[in-house]
N, C-alpha and C positions, 0 to 999 in steps of 0.2 A: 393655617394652624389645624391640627387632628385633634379633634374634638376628643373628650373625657370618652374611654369605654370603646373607641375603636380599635381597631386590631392592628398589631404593629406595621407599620410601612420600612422597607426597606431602601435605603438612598438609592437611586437611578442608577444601575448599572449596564455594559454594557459586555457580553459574553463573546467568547472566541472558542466553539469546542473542532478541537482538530481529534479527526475522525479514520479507523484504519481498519483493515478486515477482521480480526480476530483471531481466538485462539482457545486454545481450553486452558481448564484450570488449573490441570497438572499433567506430566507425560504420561499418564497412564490409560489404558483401556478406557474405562470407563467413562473417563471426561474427555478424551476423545469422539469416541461416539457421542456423547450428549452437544458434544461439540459440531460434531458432522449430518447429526439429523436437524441442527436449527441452519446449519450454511447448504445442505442440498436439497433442504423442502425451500426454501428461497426458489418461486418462479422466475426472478429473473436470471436467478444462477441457472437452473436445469426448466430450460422451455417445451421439457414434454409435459404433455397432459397429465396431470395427476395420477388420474384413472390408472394409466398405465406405469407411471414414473413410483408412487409408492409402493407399491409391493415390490419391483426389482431393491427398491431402498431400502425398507425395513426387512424384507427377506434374504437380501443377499447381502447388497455393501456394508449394513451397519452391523453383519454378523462376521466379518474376511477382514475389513479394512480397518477399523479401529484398531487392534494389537497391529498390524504393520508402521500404523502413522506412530501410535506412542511409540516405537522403537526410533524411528524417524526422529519423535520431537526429543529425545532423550540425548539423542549426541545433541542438540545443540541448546537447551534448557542449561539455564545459570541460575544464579542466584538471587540475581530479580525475576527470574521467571522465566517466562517464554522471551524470546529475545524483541517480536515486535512490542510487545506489553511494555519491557520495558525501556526503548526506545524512544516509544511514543510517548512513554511518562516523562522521561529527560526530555524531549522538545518541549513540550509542553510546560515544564519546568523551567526551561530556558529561555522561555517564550512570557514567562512569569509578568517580568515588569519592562516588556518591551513596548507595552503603547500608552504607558501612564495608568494614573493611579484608578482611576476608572474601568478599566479594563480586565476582566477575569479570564484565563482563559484554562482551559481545562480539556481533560481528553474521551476519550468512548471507543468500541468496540463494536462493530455493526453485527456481530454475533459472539455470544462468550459477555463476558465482562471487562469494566462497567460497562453498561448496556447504553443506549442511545438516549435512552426514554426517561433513564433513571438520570442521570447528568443535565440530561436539558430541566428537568423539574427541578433537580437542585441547584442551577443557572437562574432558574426563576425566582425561584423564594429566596434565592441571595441577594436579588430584586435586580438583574439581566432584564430590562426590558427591549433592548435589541444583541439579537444574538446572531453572529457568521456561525454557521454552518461549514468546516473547512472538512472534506473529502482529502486524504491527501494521497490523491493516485491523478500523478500528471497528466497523463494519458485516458480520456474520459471513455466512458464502457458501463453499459447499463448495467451493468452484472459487478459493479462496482462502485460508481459513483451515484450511479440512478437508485440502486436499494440502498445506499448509505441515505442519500434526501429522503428517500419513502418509507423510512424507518421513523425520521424526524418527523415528517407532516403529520404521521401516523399519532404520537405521541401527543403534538399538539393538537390535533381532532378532539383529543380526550381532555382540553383544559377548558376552562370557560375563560380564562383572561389569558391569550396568549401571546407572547412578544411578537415585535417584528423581527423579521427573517430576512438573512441576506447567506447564500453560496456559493461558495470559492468553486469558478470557472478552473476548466481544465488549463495546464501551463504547461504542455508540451511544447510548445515555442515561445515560450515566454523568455526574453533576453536574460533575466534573471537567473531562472534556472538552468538555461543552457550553459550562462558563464561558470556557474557554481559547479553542475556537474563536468567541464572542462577542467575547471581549474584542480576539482577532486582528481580525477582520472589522470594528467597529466602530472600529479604529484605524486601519484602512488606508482605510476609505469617507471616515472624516473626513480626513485628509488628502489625499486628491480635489480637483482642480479644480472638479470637475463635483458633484451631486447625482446618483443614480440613481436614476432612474425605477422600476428592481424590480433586484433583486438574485436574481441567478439560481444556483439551488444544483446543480452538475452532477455524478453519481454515476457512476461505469462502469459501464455498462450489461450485463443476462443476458441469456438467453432466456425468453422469456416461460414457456415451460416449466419452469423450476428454481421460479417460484414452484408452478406450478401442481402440480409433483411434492414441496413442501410447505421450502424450503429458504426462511426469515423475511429472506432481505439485500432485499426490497424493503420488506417493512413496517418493518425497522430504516431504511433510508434515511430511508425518508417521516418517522419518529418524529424522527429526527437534525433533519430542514430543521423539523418542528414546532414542538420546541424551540429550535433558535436560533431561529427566529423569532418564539418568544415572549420570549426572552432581549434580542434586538435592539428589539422592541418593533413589525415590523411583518414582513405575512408574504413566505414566498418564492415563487419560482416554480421549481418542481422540473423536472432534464429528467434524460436519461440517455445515455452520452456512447458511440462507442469499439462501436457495429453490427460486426458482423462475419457474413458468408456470408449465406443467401435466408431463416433460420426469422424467425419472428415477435420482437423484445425489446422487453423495459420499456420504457414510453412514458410521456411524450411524448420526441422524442429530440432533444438538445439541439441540434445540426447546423438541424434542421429548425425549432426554435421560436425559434432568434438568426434566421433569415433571417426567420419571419413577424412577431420583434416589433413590427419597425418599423412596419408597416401597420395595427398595434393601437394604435401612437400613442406607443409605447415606444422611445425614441430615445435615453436614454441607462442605459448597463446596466452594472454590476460582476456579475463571475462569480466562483463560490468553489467548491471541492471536499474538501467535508467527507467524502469516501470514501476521500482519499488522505492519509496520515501525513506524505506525503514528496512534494516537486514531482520529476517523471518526463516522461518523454514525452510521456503523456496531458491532462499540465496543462499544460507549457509549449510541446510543439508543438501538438499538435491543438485544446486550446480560447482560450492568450495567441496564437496566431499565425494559425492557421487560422481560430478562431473571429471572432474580429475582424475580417479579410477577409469573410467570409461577413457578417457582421451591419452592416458600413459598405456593403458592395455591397447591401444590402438596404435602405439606406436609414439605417441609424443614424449620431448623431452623436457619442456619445459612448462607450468602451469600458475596462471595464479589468478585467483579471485581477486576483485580489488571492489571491498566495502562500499555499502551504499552510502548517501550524504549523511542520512540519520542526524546524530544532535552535534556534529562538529560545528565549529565558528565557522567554514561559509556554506552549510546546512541551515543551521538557524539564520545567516544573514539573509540567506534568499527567501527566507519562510517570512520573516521578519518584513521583508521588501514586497513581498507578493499579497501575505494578510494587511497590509498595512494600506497599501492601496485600496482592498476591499472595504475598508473600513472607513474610510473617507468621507464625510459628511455626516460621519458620526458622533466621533471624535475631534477634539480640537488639536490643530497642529502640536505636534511635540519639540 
């Protein structure tokens, strides 16, 4: 019983916040850059030294780059927003009342808004005293998954009563979502006009360096395009999307191998990006808009994007099957 005069308690709940990179507030200048000095002061994103890495950033990128990306985010900005914004809010939405009535689940942005810090507080005081942590980039990558967690522990550092914590492992091979992306990709090639020549699997690209300093998101990519391609029943052709500044990244890179397929005899192509949970800017400007451009001026005749899982019915079922496991001796069977 709560005694006369204490402060309200809230019934035992149990939180789910699924977690994505981010985005600005609107396509313009402005919130672009406010957008891009909180994602490239991130050490784990840009692992040069400070000393040396800020003034190239405040002096040059965030004076050049901001108007090119709002142009960018402007072709593919709708009505709910940015398109991962609102993606991630439909899963999550969809995600609503799929582990019982105990269960909140809710979304965040690892840069931009809502913020990580700010969610998980209001997970708490809706009285979430265990909460999953869901990342949802299949393919683990410190520059990805590792600042999404270091965002959250960060946050709880600064509470005196904090929940318990659990975090959605990477599912790059997880039977789950390999079927789900199978079944996605094979539903969209068959209803094609066209046949594709190769089917090209496009990953965001690191620096060559993250593998070399021992971080597994390229050997999880390559296992990712393995298995669908054993799933679909023929293989793919891997590239890696989304270069940025002079060091060396994973190769071969996608840009460069839509403009040479043509001359290999490869004329008609679907492209898929089993890296990303959620269609964003990376998949709807740079490889359904830019890529296309690049790959018809090169020669090709046939192109097409084919949609990430985002919040379709076996999108959510696999998210459904994958969270639900994690959650497991938390919750009582449903």
């Amino acid at each position: 019983m709560i005694p006369a005069g204490h402060p309200p308690v809230a019934r035992p709940r149990i939180g789910v916040l699924l977690i994505n990179l981010g985005t600005p507030d609107a396509p313009d200048a402005r919130s672009v850059k406010r957008y891009l000095a909180e994602f490239l002061s991130d050490r784990r994103v840009v692992e040069i030294p400070q000393l040396a890495w800020q003034p190239i950033l405040r002096g040059i990128i965030l004076n050049t780059r901001p108007k090119k990306s709002a142009h960018a985010y402007q072709q593919v900005w709708g009505e709910g927003g940015s398109p991962l914004a609102a993606v991630t809010r439909a899963q999550a939405l969809a995600l609503k009342d799929a582990f019982g009535d105990g269960v909140t689940v809710d979304w965040a942005m690892r840069y931009g808004n809502p913020a990580i810090g700010d969610r998980l507080r209001a997970l708490k005081e809706a009285g979430c005293e265990r909460i999953l942590l869901a990342p949802l980039y299949p393919q683990y990558c410190a520059a990805t998954t590792a600042t999404a967690n270091d965002k959250a522990f960060a946050a709880l550092a600064a509470m005196r009563w904090q929940p318990a914590l659990r975090t959605l492992p990477p599912y790059h091979d997880d039977p789950a979502y390999i079927d789900a992306l199978a079944a996605s990709v094979a539903a969209q090639v068959a209803a094609l006009d066209f046949e594709p020549d190769t089917i090209l699997a496009s990953f965001h690209g690191m620096p060559q360096r993250t593998l070399e300093l021992g971080d597994p998101y390229h050997c999880h990519c390559r296992k990712t395009a393995r298995l669908l391609g054993e799933r679909l029943g023929r293989p793919l052709t891997v590239a890696f999307q989304s270069r940025f500044g002079r060091a060396k990244w994973l190769e071969p890179a996608t840009d460069t191998t839509l403009e040479a397929l043509p001359a290999q005899g490869v004329r008609k192509v679907a492209i898929v990006a089993p890296g990303f949970s959620a269609d964003c800017l990376e998949t709807l400007e740079e490889l359904a808009i830019r890529g296309r451009e690049s790959f018809v001026a090169a020669g090709g005749t046939h192109f097409a994007y084919l949609p990430c899982l985002n919040d379709t019915p076996v999108g959510i079922d696999m998210l459904r099957t994958i969270l639900g496991r994690e959650l497991e001796g938390w919750r009582a069977p449903l």
